[in-house]
C-alpha positions as CSV (number, residue, x, y, z in Angstrom):
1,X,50.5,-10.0,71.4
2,X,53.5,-12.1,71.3
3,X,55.8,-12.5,68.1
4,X,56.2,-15.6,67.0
5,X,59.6,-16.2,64.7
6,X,59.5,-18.9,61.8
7,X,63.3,-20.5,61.5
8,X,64.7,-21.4,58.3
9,X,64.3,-25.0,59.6
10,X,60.7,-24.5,59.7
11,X,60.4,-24.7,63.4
12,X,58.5,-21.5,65.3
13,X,59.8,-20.0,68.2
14,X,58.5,-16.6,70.6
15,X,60.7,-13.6,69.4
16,X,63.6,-13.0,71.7
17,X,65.0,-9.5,71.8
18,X,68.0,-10.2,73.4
19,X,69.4,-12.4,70.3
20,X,68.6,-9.1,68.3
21,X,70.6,-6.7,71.0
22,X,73.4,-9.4,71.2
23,X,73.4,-9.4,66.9
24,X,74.0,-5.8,67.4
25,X,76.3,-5.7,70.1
26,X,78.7,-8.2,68.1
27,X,78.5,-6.1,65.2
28,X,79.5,-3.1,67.1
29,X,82.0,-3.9,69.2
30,X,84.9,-1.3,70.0
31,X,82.7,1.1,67.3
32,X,81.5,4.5,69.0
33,X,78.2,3.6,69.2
34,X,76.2,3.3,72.9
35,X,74.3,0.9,74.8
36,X,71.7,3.4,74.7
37,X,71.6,3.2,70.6
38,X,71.9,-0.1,70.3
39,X,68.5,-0.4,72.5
40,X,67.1,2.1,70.7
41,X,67.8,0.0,67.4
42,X,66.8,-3.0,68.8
43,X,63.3,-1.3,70.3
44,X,63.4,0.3,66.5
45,X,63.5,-3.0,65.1
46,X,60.9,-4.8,67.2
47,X,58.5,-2.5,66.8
48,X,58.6,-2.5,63.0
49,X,58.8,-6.2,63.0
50,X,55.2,-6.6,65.4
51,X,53.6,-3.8,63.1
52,X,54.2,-6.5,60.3
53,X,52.4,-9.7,61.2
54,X,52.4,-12.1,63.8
55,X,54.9,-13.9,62.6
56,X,58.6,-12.8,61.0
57,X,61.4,-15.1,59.5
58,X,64.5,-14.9,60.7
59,X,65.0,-13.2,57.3
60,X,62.9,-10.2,58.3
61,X,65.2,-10.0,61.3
62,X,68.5,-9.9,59.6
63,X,67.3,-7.4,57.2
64,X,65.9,-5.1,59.7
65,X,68.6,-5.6,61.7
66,X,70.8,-4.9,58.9
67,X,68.8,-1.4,57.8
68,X,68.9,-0.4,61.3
69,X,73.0,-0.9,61.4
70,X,73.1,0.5,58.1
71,X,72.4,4.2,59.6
72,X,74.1,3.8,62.8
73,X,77.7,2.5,62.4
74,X,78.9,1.4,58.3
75,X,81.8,-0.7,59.6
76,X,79.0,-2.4,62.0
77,X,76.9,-2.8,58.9
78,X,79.7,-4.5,57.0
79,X,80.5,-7.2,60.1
80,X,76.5,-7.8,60.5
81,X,76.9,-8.2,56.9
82,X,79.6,-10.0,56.3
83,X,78.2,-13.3,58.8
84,X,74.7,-12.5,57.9
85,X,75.5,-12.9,54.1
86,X,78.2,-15.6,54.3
87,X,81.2,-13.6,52.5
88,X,83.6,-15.6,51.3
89,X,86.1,-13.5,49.6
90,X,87.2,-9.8,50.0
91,X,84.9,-9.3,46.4
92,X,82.1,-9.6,48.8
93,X,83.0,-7.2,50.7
94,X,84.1,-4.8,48.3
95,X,80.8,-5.3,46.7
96,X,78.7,-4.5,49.7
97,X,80.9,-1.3,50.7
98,X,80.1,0.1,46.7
99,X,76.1,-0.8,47.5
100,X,76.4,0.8,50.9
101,X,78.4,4.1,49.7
102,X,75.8,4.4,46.6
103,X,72.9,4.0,49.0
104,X,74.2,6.7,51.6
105,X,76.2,9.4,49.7
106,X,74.1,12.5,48.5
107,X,73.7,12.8,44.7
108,X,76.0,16.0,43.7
109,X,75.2,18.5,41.6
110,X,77.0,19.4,38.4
């Protein structure tokens, strides 16, 4: 069954994997992270996406996409991130980094 992605613009277009594994890619470039995990992310990604509806926003996308990131590579996350959100300033960053270390680091025990 194809997947069919709605654009912010309003305009529909078939889903195109590659535009995922090049988002990913981008973000992880010169990061230790393989070709074989970013194709498992990207199959990751696709999968949940089609178990969804018929149709995704390019929304959906860029959050799953950013998830997915979020437990491979964190300086990949932060460059997905950092286009995908439109940072301006280094606030935005710091702010992300402090939502990303709360989200990830175990709660310790008194």
């Amino acid at each position: 069954m194809p997947l069919v992605v709605e654009k912010r613009s309003g305009e529909r277009e078939p889903f195109d994997r590659l535009k995922v594994v090049s988002g990913i890619m981008s973000a992880c470039k010169n990061r230790p992270v393989t070709d074989g995990d970013i194709d498992v992310l990207a199959t990751r990604i696709e999968d949940q996406l089609r178990n969804r509806h018929e149709t995704v926003t390019t929304q959906d996308i860029g959050m799953a996409v950013l998830e997915g990131l979020k437990g491979l590579d964190d300086v990949a996350y932060l460059r997905f991130a950092s286009v995908y959100k439109g940072f301006e300033e280094a606030g935005d960053f710091e702010r992300e980094v402090g939502l990303l270390v709360k989200a990830t680091e175990p709660k310790r025990r008194p």
